[in-house]
Phi, psi and omega in degrees: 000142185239078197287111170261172188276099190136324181252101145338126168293300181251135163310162171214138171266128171333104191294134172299101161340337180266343166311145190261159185286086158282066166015127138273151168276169192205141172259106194241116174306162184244139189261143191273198173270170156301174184292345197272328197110009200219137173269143157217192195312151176286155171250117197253126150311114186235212186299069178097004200198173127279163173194159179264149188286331164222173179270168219270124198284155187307299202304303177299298189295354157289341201272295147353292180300316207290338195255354185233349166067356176323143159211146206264147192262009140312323178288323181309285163328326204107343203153165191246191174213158194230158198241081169218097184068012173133139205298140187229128172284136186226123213279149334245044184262104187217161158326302229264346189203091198290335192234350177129336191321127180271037167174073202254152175303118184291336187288353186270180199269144198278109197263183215340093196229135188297164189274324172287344158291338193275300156335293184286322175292345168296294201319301176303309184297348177103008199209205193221165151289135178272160155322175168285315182308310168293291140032300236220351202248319164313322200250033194197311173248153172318087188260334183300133209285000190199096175296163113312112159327140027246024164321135171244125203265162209062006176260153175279114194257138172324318219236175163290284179316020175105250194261299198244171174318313213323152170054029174251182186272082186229167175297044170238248190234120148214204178289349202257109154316307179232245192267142193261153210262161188303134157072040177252009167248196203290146153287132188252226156346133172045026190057024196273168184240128158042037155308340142243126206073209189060279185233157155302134172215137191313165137191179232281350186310111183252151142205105202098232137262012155222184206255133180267146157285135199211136141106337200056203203185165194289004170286337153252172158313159169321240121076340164261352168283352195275159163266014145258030207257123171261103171230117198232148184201130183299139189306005201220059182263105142259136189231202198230357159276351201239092180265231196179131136233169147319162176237125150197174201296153185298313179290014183255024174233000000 
């Protein structure tokens, strides 16, 4: 399966705006700094490797713009793009204001931004974008050496979130209208945040010109969320569904 821009994979129907945003708790390790000099998502330690534990936040990628001086090329363009009846440009819809907002939550995950922007803020954090393979081996079997329950460690689970979907950010009636702010829905796997649903998130895979999206995003059903979901976006795509987190070698933390 493929996403292009223009084509959907599925229709979804439009989560109601009047729902209020109900917070689940959560326990969110607090992250120390980075190889940059910068705090960002905390890092769970798997096999030989790291990963961030939610994906990397408006509140991160400012700190990043502040020491690198970047500007994006959604901000370059005007606006990022939204999918209503057809891909739509949406004038000052950028990471810093993802839906348009004069003041959006530094905790939600930092959007439209192209997979070589994404790409470049690992390298500065100390890491790479992960493969498909890291990716999908992190948001789906048990690596941690001692899991908390009801976790097993190896065994390979349906979903990121576990046995069932249940408690990600998806169209379906949950707390979140658009996108949920880093680590207020369930924890899954390896103790990760949203590896399903909430935003799409690049990684390093190429064919062609594009790049592949893991996990699906709060625009769709449960069902984009499976690890056999094929989803390609041109690299230089910014939308208002496509965030990132990281990978990075153990001794680099």
């Amino acid at each position: 399966m493929t996403t292009i821009p223009g084509m959907p994979v599925i229709g979804r129907p439009r989560k109601g705006w009047h729902r209020l945003a109900v917070a689940w708790l959560a326990t969110v390790t607090v992250a120390s700094a980075s190889a940059a000099g910068a705090a960002g998502p905390a890092r769970v330690p798997l096999d030989g490797w790291a990963i961030d534990q939610t994906e990397v936040t408006i509140g991160d990628f400012a700190r990043y713009v502040q020491a690198t001086g970047v500007v994006t090329e959604a901000e370059r363009q005007g606006g990022g793009m939204e999918y209503v009846g057809g891909w739509q440009r949406r004038p000052g819809w950028t990471w810093r204001a993802p839906d348009g907002q004069a003041q959006a939550d530094p905790r939600l995950p930092a959007v439209h931004l192209t997979q070589p922007e994404a790409e470049a803020y690992c390298r500065w954090a100390g890491g790479t974008l992960p493969t498909a393979a890291q990716w999908r081996q992190a948001a789906y079997t048990e690596l941690r050496a001692s899991p908390p329950p009801p976790w097993v460690r190896g065994r390979t689970y349906p979903w990121p979130t576990g046995d069932r979907p249940e408690g990600a950010n998806t169209s379906g009636a949950d707390p979140w209208p658009r996108a949920a702010p880093a680590g207020v829905t369930r924890a899954g796997v390896n103790g990760l945040y949203d590896m399903g649903a909430n935003v799409w998130e690049w990684v390093s895979d190429a064919r062609g010109e594009e790049r592949r999206t893991m996990g699906g995003s709060w625009w769709y059903g449960p069902e984009q969320m499976r690890a056999d979901v094929d989803a390609w976006k041109p690299a230089n795509f910014a939308a208002v569904y496509i965030g990132f987190r990281c990978v990075y070698p153990l001794q680099g933390r």
